[in-house]
Structures are given as C-alpha cells and as structure tokens.
mmCIF file of the C-alpha atoms, coordinates in Angstrom:
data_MODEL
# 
_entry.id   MODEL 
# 
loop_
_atom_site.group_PDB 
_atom_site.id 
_atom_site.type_symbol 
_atom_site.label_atom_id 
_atom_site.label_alt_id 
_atom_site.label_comp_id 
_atom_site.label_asym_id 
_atom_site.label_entity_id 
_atom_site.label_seq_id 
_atom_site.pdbx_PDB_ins_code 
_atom_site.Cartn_x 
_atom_site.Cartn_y 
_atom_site.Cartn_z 
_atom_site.occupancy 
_atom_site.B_iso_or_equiv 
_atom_site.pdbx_formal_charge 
_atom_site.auth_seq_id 
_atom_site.auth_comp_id 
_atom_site.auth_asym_id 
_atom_site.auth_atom_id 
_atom_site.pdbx_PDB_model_num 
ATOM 1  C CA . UNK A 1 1  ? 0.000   0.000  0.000  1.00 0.00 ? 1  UNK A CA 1 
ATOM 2  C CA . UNK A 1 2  ? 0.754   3.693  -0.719 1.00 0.00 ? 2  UNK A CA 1 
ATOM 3  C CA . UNK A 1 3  ? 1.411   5.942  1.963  1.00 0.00 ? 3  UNK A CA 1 
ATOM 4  C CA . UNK A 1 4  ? 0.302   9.369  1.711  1.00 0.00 ? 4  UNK A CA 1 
ATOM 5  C CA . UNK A 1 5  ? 2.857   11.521 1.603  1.00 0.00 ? 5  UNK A CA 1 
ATOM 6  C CA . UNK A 1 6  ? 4.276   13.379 4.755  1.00 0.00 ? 6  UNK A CA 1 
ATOM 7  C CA . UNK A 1 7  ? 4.212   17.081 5.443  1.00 0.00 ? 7  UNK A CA 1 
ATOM 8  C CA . UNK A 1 8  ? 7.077   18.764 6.955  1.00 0.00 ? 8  UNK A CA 1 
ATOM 9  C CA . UNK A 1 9  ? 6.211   21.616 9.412  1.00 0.00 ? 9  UNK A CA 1 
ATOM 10 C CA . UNK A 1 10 ? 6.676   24.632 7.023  1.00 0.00 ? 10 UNK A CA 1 
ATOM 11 C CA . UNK A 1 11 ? 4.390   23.270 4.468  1.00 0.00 ? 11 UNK A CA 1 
ATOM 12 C CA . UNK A 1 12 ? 1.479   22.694 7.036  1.00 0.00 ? 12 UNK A CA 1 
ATOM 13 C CA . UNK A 1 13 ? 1.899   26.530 8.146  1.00 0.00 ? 13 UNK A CA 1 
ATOM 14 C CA . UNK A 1 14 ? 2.080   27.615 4.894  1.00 0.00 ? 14 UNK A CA 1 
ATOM 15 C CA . UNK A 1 15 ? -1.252  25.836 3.752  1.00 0.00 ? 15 UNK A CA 1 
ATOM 16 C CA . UNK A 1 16 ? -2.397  27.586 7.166  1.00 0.00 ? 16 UNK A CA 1 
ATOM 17 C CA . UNK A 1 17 ? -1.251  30.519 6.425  1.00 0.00 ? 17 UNK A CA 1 
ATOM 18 C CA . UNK A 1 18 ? -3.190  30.665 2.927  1.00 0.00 ? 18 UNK A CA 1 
ATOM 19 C CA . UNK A 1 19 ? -6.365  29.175 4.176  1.00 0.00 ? 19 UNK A CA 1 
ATOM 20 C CA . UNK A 1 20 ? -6.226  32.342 6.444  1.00 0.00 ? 20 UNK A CA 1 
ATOM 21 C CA . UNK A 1 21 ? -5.684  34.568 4.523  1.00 0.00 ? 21 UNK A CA 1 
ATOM 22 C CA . UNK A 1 22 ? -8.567  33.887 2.209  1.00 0.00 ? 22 UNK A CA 1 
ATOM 23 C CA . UNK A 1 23 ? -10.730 33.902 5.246  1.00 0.00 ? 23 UNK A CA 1 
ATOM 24 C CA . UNK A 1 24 ? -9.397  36.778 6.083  1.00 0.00 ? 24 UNK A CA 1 
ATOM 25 C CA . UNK A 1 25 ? -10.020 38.426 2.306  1.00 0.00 ? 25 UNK A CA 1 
ATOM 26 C CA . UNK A 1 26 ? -13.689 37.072 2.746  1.00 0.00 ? 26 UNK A CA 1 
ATOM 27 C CA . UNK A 1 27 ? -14.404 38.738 6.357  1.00 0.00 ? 27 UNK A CA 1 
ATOM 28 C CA . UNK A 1 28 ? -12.864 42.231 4.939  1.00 0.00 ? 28 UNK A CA 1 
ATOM 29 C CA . UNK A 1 29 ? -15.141 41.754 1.709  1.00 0.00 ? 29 UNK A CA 1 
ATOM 30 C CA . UNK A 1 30 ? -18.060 41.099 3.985  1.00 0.00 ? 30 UNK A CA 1 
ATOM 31 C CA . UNK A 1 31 ? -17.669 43.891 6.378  1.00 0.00 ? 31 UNK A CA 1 
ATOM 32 C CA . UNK A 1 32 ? -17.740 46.491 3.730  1.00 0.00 ? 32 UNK A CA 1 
ATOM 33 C CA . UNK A 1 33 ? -20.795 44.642 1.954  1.00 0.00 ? 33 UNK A CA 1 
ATOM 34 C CA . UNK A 1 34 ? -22.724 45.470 5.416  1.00 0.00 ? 34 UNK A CA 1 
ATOM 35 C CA . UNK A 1 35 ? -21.027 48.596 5.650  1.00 0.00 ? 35 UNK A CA 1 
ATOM 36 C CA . UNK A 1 36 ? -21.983 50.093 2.377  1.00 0.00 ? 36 UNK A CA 1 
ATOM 37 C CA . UNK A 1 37 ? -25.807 48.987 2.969  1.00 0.00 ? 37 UNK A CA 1 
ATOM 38 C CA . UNK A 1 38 ? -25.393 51.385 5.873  1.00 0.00 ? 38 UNK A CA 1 
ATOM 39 C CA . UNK A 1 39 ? -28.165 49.419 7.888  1.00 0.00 ? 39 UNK A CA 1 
ATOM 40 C CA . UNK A 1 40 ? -25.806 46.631 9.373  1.00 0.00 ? 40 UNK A CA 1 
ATOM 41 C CA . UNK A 1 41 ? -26.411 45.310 12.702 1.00 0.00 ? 41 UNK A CA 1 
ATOM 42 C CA . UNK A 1 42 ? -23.845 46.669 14.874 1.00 0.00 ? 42 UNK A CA 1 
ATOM 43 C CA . UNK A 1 43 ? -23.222 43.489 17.025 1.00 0.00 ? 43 UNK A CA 1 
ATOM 44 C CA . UNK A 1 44 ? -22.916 41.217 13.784 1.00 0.00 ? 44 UNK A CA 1 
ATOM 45 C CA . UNK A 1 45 ? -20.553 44.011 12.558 1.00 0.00 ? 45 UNK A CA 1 
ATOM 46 C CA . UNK A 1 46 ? -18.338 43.749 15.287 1.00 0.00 ? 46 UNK A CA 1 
ATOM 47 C CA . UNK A 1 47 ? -18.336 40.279 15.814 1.00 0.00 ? 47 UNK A CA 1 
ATOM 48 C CA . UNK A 1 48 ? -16.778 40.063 12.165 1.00 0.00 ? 48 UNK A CA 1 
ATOM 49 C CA . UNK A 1 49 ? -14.596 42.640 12.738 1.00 0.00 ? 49 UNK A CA 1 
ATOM 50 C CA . UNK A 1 50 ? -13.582 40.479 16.186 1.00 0.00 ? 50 UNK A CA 1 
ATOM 51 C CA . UNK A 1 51 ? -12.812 37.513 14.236 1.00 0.00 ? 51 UNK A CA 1 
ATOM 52 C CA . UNK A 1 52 ? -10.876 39.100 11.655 1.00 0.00 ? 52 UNK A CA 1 
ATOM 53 C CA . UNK A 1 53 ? -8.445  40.237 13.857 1.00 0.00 ? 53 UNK A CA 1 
ATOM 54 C CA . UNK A 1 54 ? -8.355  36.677 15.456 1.00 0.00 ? 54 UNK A CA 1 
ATOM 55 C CA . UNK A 1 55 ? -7.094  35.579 11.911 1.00 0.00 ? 55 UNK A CA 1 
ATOM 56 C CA . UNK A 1 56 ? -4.469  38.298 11.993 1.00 0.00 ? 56 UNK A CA 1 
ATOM 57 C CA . UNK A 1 57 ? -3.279  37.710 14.882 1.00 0.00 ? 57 UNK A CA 1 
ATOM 58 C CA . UNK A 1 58 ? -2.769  33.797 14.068 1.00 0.00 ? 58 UNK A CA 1 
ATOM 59 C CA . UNK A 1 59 ? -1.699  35.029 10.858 1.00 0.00 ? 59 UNK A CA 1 
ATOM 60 C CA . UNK A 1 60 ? 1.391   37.389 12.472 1.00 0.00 ? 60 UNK A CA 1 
ATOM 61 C CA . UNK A 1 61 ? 1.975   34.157 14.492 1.00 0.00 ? 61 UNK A CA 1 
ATOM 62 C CA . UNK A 1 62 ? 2.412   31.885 11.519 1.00 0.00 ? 62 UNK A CA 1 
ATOM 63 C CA . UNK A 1 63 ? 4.830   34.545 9.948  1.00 0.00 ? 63 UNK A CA 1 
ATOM 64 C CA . UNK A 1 64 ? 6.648   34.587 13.296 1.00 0.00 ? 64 UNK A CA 1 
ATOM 65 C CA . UNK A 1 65 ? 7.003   30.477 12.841 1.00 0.00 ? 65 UNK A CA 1 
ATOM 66 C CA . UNK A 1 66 ? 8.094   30.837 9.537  1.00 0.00 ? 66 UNK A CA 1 
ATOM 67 C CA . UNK A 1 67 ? 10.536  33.623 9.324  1.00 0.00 ? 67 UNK A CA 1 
ATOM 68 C CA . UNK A 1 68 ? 13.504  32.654 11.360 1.00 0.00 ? 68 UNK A CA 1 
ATOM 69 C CA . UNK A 1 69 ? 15.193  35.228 14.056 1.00 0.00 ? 69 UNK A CA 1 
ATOM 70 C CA . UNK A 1 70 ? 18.172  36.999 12.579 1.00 0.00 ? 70 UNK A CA 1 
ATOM 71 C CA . UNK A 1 71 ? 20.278  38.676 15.607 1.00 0.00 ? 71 UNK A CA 1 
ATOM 72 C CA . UNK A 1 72 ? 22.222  41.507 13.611 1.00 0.00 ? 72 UNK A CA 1 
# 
C-alpha cells in the first residue's frame, strides 16, 4: 500500500497561512458589503470585525514560525 505523503512543518503553516488569509479576504469583503448597505447590525458588525483580527493575529503568528530570528 501507498502511503500518503508526509508534510514537513513549514508546508502545514504555509497551507495555514493561505487558508487564512482567504478567510481573512472574505471577512474584509463582507464587512464592507454590510457597511456600504449602511443598515448593518452593529453586534454582527463587530463580531466580524472580532474575528478578523483573530485571523491576523494567528496570521502574524504563523509569519513569526516561519521567518527565522536573525540577531544583527
């Protein structure tokens, strides 16, 4: 039988990292769809906003992971 193959670490993040960021893209497309209607309900509103920085935040994280320290 075939194995499937095996993922290092820095390919999982980086098919992480590009799932979030097309979240990401979606939430900030959203939020201005409800903004530009003008008649948004504030609490949905801000729970999108709330989540999209929850997927920055894991996205700065994932960079962090991924871009190695360099002590000049």
């Amino acid at each position: 039988m075939t194995e499937p193959p095996i993922l290092d670490r820095k390919e999982i993040l980086l098919m992480e990292k590009e799932q979030l960021e097309a979240e990401h893209r979606d939430l900030d497309q959203a939020i201005a769809a409800l903004d530009a209607e003008g008649r948004a309900d504030p609490l949905a509103l801000r729970r999108l906003k709330k989540r999209k920085l929850g997927l920055k935040d894991r996205l700065a994280r994932i960079e962090d992971e991924l871009t190695p320290d360099i002590i000049a």
